[in-house]
ROSE-4610 file (N, C-alpha, C; in Angstrom, 1 decimal, always signed):
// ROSE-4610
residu = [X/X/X/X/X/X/X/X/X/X/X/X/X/X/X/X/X/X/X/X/X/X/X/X/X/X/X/X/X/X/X/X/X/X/X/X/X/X/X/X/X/X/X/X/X/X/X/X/X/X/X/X/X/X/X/X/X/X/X/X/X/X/X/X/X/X/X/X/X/X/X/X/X/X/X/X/X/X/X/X/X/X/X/X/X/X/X/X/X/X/X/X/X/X/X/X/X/X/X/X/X/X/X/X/X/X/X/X/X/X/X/X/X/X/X/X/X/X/X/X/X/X/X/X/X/X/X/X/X/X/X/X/X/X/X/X/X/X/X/X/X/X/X/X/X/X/X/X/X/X/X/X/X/X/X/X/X/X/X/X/X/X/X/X/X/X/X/X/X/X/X/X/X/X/X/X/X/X/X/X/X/X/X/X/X/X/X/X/X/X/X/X/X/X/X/X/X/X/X/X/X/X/X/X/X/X/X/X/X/X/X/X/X/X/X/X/X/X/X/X/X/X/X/X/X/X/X/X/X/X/X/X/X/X/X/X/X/X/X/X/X/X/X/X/X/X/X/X/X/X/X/X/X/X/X/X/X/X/X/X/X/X/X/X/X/X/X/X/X/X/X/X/X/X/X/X/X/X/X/X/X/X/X/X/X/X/X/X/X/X/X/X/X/X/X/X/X/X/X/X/X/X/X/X/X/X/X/X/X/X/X/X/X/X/X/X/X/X/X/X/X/X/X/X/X/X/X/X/X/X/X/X/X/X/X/X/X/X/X/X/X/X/X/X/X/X/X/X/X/X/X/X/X/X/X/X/X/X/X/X]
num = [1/1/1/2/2/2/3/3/3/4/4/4/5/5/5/6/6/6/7/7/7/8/8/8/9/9/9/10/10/10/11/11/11/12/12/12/13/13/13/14/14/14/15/15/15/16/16/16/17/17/17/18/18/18/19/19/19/20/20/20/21/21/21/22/22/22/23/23/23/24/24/24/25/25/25/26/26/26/27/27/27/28/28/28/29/29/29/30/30/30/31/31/31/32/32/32/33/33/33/34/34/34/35/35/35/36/36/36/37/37/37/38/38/38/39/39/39/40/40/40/41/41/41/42/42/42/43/43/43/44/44/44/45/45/45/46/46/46/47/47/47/48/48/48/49/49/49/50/50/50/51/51/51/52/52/52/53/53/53/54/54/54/55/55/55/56/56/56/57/57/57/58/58/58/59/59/59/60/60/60/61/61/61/62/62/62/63/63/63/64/64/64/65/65/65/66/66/66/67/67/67/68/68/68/69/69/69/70/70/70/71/71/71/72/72/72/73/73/73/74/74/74/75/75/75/76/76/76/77/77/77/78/78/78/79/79/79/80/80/80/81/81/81/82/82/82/83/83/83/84/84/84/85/85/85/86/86/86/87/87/87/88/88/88/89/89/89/90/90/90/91/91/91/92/92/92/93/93/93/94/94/94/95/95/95/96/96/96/97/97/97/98/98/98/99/99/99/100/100/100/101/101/101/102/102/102/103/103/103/104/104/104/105/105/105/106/106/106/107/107/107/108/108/108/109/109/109/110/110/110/111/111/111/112/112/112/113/113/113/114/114/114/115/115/115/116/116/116/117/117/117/118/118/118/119/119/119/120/120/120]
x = [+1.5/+2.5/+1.7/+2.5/+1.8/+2.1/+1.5/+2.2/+2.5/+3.4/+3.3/+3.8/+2.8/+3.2/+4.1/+4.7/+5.4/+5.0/+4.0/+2.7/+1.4/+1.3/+0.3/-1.4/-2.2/-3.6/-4.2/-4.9/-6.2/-6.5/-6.8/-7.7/-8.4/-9.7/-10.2/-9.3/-8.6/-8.0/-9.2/-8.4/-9.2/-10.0/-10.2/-11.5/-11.1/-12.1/-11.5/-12.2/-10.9/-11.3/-10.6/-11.3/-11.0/-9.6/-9.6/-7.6/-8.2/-8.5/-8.8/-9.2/-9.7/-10.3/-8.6/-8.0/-6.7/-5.8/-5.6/-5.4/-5.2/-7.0/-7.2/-7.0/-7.0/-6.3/-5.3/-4.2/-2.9/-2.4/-3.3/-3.0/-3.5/-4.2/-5.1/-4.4/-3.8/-2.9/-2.4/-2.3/-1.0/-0.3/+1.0/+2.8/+3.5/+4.8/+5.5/+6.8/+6.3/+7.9/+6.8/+6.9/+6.5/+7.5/+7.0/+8.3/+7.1/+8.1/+7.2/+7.6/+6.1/+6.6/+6.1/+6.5/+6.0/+5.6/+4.4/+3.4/+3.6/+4.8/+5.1/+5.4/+6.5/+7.4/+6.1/+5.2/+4.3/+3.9/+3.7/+2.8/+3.9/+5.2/+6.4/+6.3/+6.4/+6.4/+5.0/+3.4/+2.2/+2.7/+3.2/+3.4/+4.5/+5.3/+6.2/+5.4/+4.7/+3.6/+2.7/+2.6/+1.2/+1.7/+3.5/+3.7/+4.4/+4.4/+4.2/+3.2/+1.8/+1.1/+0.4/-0.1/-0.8/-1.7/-2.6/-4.2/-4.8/-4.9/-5.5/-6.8/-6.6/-8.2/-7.9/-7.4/-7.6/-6.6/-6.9/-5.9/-4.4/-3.4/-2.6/-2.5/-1.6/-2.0/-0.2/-1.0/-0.3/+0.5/+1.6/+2.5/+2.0/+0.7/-0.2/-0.8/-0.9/-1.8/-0.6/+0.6/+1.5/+1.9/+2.0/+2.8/+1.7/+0.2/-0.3/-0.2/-0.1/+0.2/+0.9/+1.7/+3.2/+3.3/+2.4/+2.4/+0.9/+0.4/-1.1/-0.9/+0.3/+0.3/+1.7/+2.2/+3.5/+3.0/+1.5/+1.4/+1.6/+1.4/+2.1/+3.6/+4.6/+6.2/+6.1/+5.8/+6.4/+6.0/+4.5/+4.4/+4.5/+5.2/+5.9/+7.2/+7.9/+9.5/+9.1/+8.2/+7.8/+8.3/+8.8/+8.8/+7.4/+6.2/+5.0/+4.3/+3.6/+3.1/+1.4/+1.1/-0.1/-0.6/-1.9/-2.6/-4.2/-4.6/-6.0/-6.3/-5.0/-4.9/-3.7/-4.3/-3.6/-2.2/-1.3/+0.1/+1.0/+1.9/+3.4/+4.1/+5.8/+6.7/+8.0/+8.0/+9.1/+10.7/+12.0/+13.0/+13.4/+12.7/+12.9/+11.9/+11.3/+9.9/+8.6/+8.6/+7.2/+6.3/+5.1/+3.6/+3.2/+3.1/+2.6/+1.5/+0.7/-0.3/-0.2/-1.2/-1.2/-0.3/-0.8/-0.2/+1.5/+1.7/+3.3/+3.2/+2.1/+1.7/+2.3/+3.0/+3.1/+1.8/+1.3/-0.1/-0.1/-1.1/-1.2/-2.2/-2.1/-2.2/-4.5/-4.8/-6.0/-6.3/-5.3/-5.7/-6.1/-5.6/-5.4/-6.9/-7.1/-8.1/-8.6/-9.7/-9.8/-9.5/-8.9/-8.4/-7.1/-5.9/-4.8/-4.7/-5.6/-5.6/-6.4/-7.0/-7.2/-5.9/-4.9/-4.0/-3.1/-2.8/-1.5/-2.4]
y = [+0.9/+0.0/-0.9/-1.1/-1.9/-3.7/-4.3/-5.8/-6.8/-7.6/-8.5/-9.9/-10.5/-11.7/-12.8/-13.6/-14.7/-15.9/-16.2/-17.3/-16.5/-17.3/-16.2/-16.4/-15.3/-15.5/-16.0/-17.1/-18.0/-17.5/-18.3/-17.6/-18.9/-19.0/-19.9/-19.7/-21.4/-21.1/-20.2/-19.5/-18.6/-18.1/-17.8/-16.9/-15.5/-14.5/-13.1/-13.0/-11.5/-11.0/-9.3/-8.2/-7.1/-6.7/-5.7/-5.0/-5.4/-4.5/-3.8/-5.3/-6.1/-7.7/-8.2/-8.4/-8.9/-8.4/-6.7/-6.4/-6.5/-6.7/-6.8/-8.2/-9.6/-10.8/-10.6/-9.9/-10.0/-9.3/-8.3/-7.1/-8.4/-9.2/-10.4/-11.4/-11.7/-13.6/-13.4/-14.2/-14.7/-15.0/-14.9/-15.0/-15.3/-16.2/-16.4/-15.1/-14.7/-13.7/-12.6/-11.5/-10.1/-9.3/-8.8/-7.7/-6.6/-5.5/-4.2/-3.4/-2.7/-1.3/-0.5/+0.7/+1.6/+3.1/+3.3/+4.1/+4.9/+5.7/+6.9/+6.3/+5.2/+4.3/+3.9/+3.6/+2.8/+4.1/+5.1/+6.2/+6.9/+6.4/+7.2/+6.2/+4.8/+4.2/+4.3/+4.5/+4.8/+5.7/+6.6/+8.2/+7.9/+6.8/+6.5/+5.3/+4.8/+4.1/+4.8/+5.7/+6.8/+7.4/+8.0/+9.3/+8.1/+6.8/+6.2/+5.5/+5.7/+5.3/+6.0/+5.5/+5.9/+5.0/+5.2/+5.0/+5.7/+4.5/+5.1/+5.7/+7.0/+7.7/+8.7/+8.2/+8.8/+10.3/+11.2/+12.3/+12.1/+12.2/+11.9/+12.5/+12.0/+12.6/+13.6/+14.2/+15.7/+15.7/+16.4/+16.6/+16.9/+17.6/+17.7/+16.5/+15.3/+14.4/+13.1/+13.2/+12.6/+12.9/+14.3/+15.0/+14.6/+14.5/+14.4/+12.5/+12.0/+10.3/+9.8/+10.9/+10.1/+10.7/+11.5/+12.0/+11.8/+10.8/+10.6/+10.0/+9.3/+8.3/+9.5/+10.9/+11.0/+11.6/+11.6/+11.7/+10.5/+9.6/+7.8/+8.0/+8.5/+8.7/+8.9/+9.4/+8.9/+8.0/+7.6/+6.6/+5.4/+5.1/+4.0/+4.1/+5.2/+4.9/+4.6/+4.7/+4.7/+5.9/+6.9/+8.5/+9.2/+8.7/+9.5/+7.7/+7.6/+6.3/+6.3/+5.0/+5.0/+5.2/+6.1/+6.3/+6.1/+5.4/+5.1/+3.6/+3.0/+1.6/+0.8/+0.1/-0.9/-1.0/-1.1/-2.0/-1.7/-2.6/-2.3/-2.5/-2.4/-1.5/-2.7/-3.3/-4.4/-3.0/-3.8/-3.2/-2.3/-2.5/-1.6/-0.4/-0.2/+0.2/+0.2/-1.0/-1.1/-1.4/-1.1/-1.3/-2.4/-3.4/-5.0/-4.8/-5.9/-6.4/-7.1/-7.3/-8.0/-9.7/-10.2/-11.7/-11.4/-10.2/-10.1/-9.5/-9.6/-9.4/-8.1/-7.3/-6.3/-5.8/-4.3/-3.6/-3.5/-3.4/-3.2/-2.0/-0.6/+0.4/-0.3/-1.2/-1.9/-2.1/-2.1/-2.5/-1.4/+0.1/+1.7/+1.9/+2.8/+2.9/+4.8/+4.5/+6.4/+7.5/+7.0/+8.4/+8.7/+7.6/+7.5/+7.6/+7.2/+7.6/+8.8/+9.6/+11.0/+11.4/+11.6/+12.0/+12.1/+10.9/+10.6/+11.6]
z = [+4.8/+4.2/+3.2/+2.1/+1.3/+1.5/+1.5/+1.9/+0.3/+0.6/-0.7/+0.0/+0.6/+0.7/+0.1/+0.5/-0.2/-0.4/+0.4/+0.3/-0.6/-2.0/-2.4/-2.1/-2.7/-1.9/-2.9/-2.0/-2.7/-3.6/-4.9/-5.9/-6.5/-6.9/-7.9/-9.5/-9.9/-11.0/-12.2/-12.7/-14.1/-14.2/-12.4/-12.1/-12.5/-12.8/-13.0/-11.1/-10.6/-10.0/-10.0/-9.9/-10.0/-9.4/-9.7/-9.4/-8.3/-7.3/-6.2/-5.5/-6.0/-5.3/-4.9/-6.0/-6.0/-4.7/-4.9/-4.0/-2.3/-2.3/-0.9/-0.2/-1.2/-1.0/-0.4/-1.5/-0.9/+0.7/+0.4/+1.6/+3.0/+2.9/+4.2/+4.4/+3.2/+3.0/+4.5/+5.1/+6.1/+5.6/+5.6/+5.1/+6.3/+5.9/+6.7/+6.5/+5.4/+5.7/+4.5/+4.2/+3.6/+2.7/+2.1/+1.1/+1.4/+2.5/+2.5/+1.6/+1.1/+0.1/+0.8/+1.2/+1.8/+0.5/+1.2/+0.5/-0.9/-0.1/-1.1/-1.9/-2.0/-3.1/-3.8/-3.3/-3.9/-5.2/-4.7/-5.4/-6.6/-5.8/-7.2/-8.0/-7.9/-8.9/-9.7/-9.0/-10.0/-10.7/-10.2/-11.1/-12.5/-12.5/-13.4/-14.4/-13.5/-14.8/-15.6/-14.8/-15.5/-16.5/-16.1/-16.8/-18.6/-18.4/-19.6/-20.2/-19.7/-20.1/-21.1/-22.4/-23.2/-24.4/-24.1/-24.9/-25.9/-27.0/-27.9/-27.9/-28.4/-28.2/-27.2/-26.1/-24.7/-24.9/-23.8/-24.1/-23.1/-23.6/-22.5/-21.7/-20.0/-18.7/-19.2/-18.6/-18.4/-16.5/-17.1/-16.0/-14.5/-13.8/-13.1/-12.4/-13.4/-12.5/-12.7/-13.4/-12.9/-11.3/-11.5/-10.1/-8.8/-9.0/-8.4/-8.2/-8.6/-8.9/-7.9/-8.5/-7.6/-6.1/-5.5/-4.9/-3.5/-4.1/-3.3/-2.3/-1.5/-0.8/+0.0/-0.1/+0.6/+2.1/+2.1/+4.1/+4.7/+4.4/+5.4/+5.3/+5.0/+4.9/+6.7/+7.5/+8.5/+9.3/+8.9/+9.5/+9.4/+8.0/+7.1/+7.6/+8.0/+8.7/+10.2/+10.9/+12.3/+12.6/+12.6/+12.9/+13.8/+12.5/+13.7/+13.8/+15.2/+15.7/+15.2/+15.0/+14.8/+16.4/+16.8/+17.8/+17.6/+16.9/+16.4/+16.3/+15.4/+15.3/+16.2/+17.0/+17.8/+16.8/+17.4/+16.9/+17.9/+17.8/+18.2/+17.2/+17.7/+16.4/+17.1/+15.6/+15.4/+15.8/+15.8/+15.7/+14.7/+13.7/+12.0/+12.1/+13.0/+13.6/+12.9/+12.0/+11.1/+12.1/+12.0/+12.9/+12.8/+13.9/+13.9/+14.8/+13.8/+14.7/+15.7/+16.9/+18.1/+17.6/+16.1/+16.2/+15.3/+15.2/+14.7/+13.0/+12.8/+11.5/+10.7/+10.0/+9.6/+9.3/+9.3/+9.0/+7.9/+7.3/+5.9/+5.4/+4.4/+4.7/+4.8/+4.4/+4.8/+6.4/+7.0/+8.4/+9.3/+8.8/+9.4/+9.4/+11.5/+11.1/+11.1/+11.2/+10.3/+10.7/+12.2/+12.8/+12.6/+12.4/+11.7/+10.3/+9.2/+7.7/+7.8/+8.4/+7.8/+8.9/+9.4/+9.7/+8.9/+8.1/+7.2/+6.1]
């Protein structure tokens, strides 16, 4: 699951910090409330950014690594519906069956640990 908090994460004003830095803030913030995206969505919508993206110079991406784009994230589909359980990473399963941490926390695909992500 991807997380997007509603409390946002600390940042020094006008500091640069990398995608991936950004990322990992959000995926940690403590929130009082969450907007989940769950994986695949996440990877259909990369694959719809990708398949309009274009750079000068660069060669454009070809139907292949769209398909593959949109498609990098569709083994967590059932453990984003709660269908298959995490059994590597601690959680329990709110009523909607998303995976919570011990303090209620929704998981974040950062919290999964490697015996559950090489499964998905």
């Amino acid at each position: 699951m991807v997380l997007q908090p509603d409390a946002q994460p600390a940042h020094a004003a006008n500091a640069f910090v990398s995608a991936w830095e950004a990322v990992a803030r959000a995926e940690k913030t403590t929130s009082a409330k969450y907007h989940l995206v769950r994986q695949p969505d996440h990877a259909r919508v990369s694959g719809d950014i990708a398949k309009q993206l274009a750079i000068a110079g660069a060669p454009p991406v070809d139907d292949d690594i769209v398909r593959g784009i949109s498609l990098h994230d569709e083994g967590w589909k059932d453990f984003d519906n709660g269908s298959e359980r995490l059994s590597a990473t601690p959680a329990t399963y709110s009523g909607e069956n998303i995976a919570l941490s011990a303090e209620g926390r929704p998981l974040s695909f950062l919290d999964i640990k490697a015996g559950d992500f090489l499964r998905a």
